[in-house]
N, C-alpha and C positions, 0 to 999 in steps of 0.2 A: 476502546477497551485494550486494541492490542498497545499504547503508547504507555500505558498504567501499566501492563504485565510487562512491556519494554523494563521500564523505570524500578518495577518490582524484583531485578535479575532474573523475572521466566522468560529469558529470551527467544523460548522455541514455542512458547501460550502466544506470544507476541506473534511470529510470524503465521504459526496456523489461526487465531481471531485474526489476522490481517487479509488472509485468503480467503479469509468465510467470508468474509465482507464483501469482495470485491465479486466472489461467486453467487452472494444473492442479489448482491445490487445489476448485478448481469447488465444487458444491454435496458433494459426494463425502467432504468433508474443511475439512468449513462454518468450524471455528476458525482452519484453516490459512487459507482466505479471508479469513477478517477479518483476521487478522494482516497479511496481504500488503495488503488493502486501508487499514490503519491506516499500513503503511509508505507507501503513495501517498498519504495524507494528508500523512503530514512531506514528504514531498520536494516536496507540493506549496503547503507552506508555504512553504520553501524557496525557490519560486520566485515568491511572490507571487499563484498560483491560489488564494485563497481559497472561491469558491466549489466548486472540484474538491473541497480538502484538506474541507472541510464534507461534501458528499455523501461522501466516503470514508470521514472521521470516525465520522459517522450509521452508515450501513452494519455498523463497523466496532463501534461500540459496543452497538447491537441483536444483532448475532452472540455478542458477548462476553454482554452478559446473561441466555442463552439457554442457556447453559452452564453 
């Protein structure tokens, strides 16, 4: 959802469905986390956080190799 309101110019619909995401998938549903935390990396490339889009990334890709 959040890459549609990305794509829609709601840039800020974008980054809060990106944290919902990442907060219900909790530890409960670890790939669904990374997934949601790899979407907050684009959107935060997107806006020029590079350090965020980085901790997200990391995060994001330790989850995945874990699988």
């Amino acid at each position: 959802m959040s890459v549609f309101e990305y794509y829609n110019v709601r840039h800020p619909m974008a980054e809060v469905y990106a944290q919902r995401a990442a907060d219900i998938a909790g530890s409960a549903f670890e790939l669904a986390y990374g997934e949601a935390r790899v979407t907050r990396a684009y959107l935060a490339i997107q806006r020029s956080d590079y350090q965020f889009a980085l901790q997200c990334a990391v995060e994001g890709h330790q989850i995945a190799e874990r699988q």
